[in-house]
PyMOL Python script that loads the backbone (N, CA, C, O; Angstrom):
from pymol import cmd

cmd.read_pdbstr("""\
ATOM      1  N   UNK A   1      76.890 153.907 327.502  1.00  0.00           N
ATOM      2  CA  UNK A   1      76.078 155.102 327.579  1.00  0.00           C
ATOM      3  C   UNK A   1      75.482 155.429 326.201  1.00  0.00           C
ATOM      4  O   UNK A   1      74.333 155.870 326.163  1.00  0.00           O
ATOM      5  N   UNK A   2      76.066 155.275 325.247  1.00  0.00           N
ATOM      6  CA  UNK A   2      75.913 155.496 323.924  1.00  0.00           C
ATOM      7  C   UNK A   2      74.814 154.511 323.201  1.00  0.00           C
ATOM      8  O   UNK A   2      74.067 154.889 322.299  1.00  0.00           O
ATOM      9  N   UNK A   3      74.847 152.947 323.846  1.00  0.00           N
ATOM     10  CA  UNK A   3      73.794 152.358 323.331  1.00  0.00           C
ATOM     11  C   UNK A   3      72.444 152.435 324.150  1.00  0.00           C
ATOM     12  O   UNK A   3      71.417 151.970 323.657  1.00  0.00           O
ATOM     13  N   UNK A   4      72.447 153.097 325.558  1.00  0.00           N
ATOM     14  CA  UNK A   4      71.415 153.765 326.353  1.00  0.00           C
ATOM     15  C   UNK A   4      70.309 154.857 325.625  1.00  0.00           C
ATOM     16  O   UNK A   4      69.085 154.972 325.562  1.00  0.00           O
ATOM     17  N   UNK A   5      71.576 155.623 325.092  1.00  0.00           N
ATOM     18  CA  UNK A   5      70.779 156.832 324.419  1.00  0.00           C
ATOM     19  C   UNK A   5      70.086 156.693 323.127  1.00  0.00           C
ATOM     20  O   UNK A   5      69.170 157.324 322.602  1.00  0.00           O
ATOM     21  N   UNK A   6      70.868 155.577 322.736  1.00  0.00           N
ATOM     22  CA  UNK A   6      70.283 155.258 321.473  1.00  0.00           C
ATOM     23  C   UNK A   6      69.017 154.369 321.516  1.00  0.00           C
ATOM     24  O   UNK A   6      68.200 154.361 320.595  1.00  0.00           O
ATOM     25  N   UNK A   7      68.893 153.582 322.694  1.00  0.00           N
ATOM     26  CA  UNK A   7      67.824 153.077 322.629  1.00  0.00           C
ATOM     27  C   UNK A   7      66.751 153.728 322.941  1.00  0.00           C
ATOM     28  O   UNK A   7      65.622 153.515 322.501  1.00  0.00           O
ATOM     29  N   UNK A   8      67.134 154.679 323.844  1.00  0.00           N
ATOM     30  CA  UNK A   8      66.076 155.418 324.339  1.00  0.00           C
ATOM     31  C   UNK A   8      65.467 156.502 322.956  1.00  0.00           C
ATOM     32  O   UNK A   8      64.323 156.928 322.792  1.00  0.00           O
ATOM     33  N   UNK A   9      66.672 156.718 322.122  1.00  0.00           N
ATOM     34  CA  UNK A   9      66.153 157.934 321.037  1.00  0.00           C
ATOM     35  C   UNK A   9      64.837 157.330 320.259  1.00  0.00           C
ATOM     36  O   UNK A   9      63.796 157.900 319.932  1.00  0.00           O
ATOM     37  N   UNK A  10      65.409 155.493 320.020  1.00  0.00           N
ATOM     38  CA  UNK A  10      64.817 154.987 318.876  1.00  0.00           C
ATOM     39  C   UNK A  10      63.308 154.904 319.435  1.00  0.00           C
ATOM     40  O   UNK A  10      62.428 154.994 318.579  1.00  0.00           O
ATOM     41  N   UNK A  11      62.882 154.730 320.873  1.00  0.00           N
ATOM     42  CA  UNK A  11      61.892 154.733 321.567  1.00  0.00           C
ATOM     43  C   UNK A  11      60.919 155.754 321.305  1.00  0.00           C
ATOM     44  O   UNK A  11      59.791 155.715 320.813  1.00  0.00           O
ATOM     45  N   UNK A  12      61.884 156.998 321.910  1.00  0.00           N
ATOM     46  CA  UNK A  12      61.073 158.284 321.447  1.00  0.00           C
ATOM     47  C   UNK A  12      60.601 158.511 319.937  1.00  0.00           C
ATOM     48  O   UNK A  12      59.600 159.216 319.813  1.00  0.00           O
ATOM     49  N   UNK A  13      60.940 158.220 319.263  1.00  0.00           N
ATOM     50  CA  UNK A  13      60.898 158.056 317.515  1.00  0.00           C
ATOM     51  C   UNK A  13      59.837 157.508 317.416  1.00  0.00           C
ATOM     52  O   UNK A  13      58.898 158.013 316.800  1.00  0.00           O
ATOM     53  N   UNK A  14      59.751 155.662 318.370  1.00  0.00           N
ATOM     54  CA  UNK A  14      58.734 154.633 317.575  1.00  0.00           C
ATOM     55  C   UNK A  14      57.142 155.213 318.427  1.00  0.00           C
ATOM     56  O   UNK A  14      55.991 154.905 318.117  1.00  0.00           O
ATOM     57  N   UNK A  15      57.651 156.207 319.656  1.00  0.00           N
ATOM     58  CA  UNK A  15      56.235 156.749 320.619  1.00  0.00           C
ATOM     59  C   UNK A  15      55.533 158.126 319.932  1.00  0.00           C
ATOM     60  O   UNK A  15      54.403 158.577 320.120  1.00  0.00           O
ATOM     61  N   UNK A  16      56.447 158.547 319.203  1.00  0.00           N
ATOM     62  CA  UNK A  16      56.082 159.777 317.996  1.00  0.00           C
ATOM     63  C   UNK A  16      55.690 159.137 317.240  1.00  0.00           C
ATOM     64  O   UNK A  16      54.481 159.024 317.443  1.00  0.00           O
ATOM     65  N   UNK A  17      55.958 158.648 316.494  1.00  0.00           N
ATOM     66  CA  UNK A  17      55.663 157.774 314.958  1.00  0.00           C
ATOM     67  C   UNK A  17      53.805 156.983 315.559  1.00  0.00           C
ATOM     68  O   UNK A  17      52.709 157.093 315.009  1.00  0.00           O
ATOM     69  N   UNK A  18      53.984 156.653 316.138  1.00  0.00           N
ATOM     70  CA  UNK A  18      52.570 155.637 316.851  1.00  0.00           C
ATOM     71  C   UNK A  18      51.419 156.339 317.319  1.00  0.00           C
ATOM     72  O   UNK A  18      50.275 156.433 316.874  1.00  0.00           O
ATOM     73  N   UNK A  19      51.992 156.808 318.322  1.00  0.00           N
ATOM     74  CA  UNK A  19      51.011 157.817 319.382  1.00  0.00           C
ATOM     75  C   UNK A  19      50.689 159.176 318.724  1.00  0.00           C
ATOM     76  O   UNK A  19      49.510 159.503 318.863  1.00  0.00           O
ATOM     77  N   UNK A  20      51.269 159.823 318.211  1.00  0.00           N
ATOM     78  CA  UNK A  20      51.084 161.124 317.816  1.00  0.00           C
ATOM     79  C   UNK A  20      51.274 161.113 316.131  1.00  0.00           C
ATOM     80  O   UNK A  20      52.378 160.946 315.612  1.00  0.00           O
ATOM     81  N   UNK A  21      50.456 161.247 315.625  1.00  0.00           N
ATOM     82  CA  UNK A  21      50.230 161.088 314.120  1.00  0.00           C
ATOM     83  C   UNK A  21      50.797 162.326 313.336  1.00  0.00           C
ATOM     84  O   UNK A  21      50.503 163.357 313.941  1.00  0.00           O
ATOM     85  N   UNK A  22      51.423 162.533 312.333  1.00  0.00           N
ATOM     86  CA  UNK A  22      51.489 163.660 311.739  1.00  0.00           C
ATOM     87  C   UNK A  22      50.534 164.706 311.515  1.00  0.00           C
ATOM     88  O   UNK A  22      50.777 165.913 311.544  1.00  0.00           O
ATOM     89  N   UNK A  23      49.313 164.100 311.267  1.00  0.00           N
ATOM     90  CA  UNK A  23      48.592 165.039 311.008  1.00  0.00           C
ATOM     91  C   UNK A  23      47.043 165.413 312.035  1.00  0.00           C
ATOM     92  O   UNK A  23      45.870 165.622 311.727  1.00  0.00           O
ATOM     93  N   UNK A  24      47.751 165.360 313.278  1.00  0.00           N
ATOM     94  CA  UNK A  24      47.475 166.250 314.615  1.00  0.00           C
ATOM     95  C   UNK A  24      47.380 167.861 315.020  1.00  0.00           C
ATOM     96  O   UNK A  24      47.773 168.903 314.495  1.00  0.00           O
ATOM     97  N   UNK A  25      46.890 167.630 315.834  1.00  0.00           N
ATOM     98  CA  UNK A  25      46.853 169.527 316.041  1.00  0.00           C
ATOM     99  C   UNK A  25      47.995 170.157 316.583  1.00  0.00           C
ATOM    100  O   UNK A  25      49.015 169.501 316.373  1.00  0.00           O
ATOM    101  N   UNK A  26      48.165 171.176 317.190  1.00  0.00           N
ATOM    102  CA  UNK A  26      48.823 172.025 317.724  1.00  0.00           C
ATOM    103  C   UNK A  26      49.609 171.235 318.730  1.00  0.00           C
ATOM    104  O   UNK A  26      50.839 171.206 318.778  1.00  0.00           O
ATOM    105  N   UNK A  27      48.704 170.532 319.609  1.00  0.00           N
ATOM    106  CA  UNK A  27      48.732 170.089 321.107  1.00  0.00           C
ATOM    107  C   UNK A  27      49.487 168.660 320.690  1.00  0.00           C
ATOM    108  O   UNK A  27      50.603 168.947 321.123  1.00  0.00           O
ATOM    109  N   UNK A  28      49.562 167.992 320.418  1.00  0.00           N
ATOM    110  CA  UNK A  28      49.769 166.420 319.822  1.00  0.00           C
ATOM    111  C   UNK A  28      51.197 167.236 318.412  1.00  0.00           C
ATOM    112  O   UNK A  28      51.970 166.314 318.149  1.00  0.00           O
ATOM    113  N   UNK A  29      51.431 167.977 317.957  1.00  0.00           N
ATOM    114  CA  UNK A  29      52.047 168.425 316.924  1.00  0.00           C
ATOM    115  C   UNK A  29      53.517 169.045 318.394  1.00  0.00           C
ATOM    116  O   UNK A  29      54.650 168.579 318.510  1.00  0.00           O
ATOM    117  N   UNK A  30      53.081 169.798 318.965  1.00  0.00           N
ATOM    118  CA  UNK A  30      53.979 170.227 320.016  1.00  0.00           C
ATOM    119  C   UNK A  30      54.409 168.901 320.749  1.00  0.00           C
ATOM    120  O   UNK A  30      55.623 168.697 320.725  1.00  0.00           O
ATOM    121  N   UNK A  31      53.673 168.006 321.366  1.00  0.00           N
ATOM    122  CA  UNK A  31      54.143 166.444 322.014  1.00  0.00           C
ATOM    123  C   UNK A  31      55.268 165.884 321.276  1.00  0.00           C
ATOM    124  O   UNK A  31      56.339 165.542 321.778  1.00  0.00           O
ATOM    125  N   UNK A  32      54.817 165.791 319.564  1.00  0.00           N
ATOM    126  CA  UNK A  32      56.169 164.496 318.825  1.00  0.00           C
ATOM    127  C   UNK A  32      57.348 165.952 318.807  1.00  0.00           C
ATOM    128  O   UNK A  32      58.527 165.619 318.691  1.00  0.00           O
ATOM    129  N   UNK A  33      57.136 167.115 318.888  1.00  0.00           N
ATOM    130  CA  UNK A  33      58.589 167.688 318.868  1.00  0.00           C
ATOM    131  C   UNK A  33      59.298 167.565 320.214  1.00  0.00           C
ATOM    132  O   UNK A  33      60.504 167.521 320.457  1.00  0.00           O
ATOM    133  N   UNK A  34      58.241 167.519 321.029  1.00  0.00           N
ATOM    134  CA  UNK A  34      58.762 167.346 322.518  1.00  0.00           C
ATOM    135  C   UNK A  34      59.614 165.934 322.508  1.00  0.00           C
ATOM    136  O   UNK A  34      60.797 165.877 322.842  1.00  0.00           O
ATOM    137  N   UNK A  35      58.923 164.933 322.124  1.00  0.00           N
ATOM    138  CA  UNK A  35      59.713 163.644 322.029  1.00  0.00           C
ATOM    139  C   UNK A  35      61.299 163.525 321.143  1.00  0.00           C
ATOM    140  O   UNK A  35      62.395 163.050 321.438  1.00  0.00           O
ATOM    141  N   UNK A  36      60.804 164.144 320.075  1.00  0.00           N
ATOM    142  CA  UNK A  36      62.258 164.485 319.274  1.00  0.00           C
ATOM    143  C   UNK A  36      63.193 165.307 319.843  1.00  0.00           C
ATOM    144  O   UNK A  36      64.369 164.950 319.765  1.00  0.00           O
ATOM    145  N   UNK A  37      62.945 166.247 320.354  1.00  0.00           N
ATOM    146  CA  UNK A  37      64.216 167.191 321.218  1.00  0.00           C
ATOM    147  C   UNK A  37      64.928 166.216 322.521  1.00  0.00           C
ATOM    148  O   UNK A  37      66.142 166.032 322.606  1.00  0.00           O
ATOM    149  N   UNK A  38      63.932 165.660 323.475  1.00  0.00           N
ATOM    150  CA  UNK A  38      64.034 164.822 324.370  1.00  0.00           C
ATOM    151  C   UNK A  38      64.722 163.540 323.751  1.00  0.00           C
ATOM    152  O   UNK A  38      65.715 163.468 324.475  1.00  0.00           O
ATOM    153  N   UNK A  39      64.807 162.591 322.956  1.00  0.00           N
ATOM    154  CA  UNK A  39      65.599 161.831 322.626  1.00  0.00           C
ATOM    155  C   UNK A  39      66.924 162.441 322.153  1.00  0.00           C
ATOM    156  O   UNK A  39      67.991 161.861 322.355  1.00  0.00           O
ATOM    157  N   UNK A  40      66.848 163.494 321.589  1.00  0.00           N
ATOM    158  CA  UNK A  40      67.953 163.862 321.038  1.00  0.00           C
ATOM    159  C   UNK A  40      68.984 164.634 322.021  1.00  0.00           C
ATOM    160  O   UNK A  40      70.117 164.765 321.556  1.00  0.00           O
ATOM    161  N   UNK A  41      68.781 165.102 323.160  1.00  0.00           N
ATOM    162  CA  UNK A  41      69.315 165.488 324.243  1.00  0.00           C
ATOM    163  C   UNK A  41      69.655 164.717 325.431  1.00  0.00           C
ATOM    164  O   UNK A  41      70.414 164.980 326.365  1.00  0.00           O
ATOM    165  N   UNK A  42      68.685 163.377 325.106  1.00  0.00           N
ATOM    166  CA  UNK A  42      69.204 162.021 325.387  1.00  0.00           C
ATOM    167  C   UNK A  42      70.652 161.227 324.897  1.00  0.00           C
ATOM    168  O   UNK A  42      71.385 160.408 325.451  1.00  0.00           O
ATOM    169  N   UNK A  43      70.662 161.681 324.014  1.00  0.00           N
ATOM    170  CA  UNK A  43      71.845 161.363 323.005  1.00  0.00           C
ATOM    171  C   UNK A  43      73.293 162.511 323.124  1.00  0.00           C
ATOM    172  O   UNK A  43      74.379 162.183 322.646  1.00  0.00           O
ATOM    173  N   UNK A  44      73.116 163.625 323.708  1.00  0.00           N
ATOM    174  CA  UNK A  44      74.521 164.712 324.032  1.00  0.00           C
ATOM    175  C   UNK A  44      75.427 164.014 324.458  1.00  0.00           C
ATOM    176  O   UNK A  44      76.354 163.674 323.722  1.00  0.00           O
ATOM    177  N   UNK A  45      75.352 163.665 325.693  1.00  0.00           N
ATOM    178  CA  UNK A  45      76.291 163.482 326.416  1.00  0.00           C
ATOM    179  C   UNK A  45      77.248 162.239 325.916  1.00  0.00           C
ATOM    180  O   UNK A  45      78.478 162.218 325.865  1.00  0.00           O
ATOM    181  N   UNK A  46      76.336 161.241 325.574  1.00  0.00           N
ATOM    182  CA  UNK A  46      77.370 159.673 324.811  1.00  0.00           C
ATOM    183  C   UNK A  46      77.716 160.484 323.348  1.00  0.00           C
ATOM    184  O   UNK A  46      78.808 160.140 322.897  1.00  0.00           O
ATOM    185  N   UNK A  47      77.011 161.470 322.542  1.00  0.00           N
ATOM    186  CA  UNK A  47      77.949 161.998 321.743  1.00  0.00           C
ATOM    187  C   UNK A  47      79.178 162.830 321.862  1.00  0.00           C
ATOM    188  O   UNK A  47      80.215 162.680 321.216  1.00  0.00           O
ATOM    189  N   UNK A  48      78.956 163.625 322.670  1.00  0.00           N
ATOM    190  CA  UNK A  48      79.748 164.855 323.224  1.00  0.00           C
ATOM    191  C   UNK A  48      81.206 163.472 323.725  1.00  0.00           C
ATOM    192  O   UNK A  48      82.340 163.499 323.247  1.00  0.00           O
ATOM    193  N   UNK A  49      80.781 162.591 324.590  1.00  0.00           N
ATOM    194  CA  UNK A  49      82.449 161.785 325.037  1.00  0.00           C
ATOM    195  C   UNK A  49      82.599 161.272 323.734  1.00  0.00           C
ATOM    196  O   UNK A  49      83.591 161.684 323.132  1.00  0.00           O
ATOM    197  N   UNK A  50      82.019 160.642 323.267  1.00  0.00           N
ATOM    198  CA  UNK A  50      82.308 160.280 321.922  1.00  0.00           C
ATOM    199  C   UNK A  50      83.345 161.139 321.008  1.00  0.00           C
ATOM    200  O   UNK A  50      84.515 160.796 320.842  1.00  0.00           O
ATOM    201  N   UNK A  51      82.955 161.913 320.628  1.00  0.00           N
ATOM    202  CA  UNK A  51      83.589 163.242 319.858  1.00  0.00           C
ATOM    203  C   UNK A  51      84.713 163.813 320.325  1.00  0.00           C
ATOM    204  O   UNK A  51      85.807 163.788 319.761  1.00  0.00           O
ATOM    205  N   UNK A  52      84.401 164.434 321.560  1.00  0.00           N
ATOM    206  CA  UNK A  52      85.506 165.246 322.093  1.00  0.00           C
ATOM    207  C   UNK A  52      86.242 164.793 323.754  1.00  0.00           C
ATOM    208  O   UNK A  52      87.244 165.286 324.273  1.00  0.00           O
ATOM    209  N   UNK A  53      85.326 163.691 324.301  1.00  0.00           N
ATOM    210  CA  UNK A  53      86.347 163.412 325.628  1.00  0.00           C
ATOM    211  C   UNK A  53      86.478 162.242 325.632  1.00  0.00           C
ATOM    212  O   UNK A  53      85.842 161.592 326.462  1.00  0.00           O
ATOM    213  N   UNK A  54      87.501 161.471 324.544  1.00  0.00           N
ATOM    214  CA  UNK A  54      87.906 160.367 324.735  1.00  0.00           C
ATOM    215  C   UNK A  54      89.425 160.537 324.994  1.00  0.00           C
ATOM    216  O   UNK A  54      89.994 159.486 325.288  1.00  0.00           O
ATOM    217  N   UNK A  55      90.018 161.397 324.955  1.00  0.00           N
ATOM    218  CA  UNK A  55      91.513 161.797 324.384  1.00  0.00           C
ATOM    219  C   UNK A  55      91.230 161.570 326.379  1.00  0.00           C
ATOM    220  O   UNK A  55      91.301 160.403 326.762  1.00  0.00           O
ATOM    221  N   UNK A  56      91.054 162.226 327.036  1.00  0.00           N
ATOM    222  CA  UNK A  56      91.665 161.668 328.251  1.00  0.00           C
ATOM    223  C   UNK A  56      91.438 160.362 329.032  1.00  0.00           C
ATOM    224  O   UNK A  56      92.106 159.895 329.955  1.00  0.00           O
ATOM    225  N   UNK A  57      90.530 159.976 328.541  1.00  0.00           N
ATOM    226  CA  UNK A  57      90.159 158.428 328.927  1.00  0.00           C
ATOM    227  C   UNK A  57      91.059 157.641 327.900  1.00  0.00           C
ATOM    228  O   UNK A  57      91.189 156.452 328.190  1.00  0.00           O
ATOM    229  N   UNK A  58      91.658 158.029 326.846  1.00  0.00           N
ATOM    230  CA  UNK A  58      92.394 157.230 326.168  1.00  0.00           C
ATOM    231  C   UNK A  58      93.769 157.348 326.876  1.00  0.00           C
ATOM    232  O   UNK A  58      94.524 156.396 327.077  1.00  0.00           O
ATOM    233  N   UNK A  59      94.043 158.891 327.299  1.00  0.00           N
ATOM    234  CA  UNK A  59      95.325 158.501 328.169  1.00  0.00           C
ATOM    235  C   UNK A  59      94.856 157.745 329.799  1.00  0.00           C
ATOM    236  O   UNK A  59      94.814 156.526 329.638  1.00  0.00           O
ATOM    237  N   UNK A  60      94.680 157.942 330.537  1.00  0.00           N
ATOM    238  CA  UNK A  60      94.077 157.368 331.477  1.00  0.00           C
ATOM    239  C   UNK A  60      94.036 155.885 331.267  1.00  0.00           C
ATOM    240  O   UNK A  60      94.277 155.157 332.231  1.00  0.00           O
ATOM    241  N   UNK A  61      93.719 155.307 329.958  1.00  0.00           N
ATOM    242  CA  UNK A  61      93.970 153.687 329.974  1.00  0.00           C
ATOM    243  C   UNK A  61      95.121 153.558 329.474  1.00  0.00           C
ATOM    244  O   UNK A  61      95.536 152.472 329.877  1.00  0.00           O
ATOM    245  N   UNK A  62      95.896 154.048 328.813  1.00  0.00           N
ATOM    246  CA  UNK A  62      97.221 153.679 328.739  1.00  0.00           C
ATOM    247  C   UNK A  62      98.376 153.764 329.602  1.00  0.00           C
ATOM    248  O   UNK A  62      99.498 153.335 329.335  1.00  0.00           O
ATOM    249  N   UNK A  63      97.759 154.762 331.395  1.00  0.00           N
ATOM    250  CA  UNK A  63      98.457 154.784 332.271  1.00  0.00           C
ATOM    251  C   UNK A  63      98.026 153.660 332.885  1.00  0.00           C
ATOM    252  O   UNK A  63      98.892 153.085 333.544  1.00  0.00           O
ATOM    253  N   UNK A  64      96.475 152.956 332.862  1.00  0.00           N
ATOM    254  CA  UNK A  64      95.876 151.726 333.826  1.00  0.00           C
ATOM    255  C   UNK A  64      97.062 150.641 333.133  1.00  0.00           C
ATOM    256  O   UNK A  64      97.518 149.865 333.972  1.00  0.00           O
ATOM    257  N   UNK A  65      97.555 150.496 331.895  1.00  0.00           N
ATOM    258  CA  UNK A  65      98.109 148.894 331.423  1.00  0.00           C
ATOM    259  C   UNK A  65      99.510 149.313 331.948  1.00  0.00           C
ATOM    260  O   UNK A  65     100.125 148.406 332.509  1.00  0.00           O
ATOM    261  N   UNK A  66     100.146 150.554 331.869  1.00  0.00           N
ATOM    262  CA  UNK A  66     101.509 150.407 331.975  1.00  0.00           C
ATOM    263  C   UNK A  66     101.724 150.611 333.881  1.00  0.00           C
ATOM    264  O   UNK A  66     102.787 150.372 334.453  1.00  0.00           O
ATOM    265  N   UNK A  67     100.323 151.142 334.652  1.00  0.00           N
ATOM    266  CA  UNK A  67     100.505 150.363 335.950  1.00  0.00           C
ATOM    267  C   UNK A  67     100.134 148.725 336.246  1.00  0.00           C
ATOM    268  O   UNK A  67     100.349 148.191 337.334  1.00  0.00           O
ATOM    269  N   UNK A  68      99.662 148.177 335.322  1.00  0.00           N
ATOM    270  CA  UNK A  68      99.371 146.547 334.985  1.00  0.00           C
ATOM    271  C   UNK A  68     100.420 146.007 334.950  1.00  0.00           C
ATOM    272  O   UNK A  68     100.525 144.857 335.374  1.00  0.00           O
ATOM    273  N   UNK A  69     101.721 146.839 334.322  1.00  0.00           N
ATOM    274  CA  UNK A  69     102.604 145.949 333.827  1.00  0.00           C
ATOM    275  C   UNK A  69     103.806 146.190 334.559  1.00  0.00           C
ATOM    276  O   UNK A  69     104.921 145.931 334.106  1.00  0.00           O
ATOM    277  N   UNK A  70     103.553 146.775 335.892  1.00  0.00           N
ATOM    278  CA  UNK A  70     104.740 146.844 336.975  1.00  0.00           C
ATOM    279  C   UNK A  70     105.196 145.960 337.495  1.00  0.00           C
ATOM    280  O   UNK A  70     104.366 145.169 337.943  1.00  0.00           O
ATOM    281  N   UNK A  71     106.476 145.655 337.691  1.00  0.00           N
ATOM    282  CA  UNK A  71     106.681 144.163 338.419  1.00  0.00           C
ATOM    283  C   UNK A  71     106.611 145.291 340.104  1.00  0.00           C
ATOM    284  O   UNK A  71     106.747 146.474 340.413  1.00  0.00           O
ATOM    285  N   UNK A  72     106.262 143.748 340.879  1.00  0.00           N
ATOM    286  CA  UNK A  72     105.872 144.290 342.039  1.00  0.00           C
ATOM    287  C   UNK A  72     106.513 143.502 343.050  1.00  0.00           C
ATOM    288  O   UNK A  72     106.489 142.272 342.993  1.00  0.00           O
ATOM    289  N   UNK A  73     107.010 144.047 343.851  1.00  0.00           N
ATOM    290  CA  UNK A  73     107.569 142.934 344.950  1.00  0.00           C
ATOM    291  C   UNK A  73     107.658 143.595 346.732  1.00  0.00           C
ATOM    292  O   UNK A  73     108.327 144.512 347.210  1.00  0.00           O
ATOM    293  N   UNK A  74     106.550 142.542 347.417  1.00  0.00           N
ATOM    294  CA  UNK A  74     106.376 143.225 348.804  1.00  0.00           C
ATOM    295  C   UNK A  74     107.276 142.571 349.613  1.00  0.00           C
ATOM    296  O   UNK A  74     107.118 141.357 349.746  1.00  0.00           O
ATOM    297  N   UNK A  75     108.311 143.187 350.260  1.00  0.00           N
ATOM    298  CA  UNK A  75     108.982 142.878 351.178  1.00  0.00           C
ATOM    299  C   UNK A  75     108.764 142.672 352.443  1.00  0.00           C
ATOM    300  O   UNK A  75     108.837 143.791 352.950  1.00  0.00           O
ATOM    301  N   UNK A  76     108.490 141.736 353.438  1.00  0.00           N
ATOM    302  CA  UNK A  76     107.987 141.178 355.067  1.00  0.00           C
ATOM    303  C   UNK A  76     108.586 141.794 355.789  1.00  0.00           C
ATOM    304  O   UNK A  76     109.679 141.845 355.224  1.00  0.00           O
ATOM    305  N   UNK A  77     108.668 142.309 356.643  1.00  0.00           N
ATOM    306  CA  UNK A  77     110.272 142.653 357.646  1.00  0.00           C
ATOM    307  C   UNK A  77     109.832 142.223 359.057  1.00  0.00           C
ATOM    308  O   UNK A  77     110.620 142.302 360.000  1.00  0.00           O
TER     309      UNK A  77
END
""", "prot")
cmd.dss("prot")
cmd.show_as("cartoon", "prot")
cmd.util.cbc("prot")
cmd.orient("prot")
C-alpha cells in the first residue's frame, strides 16, 4: 500500500511539475495545489498503518506462526 501511494504521490508531483508551471494563474496555480494535497492524502493511510497500526498486525502475526507451529493430529473413528 505504501509503495502504491508513493507512486502515485511521485506522479502527482511529475503532473504538477510538467503540466502546470509555476508561474500560472489563479486557475492552473489552484490545479498543482490540488495535485499536491491529492497525492499527499494518497499517502495517509500507508502512513497512518505505518506509524501507528502495526502493533496489532505485529501481534496478529506472531499468533499466525505460533498457530503454524501446532502439532496436529486428526483422528478417523
Amino acid at each position: 500500500m505504501l509503495a502504491y501511494g508513493l507512486v502515485f504521490m511521485l506522479v502527482c508531483t511529475l503532473v504538477r511539475t510538467y503540466l502546470a508551471p509555476e508561474e500560472s494563474h489563479s486557475l492552473m496555480s489552484s490545479f498543482r495545489e490540488g495535485l499536491l494535497v491529492i497525492g499527499w492524502v494518497a499517502l495517509w493511510k500507508p502512513v497512518e498503518e505505518l506509524l501507528f497500526n502495526w502493533w496489532p498486525l505485529d501481534r496478529e502475526r506472531k499468533d499466525w506462526r505460533r498457530l503454524a507451529a501446532v502439532d496436529m493430529r486428526i483422528d478417523v473413528y
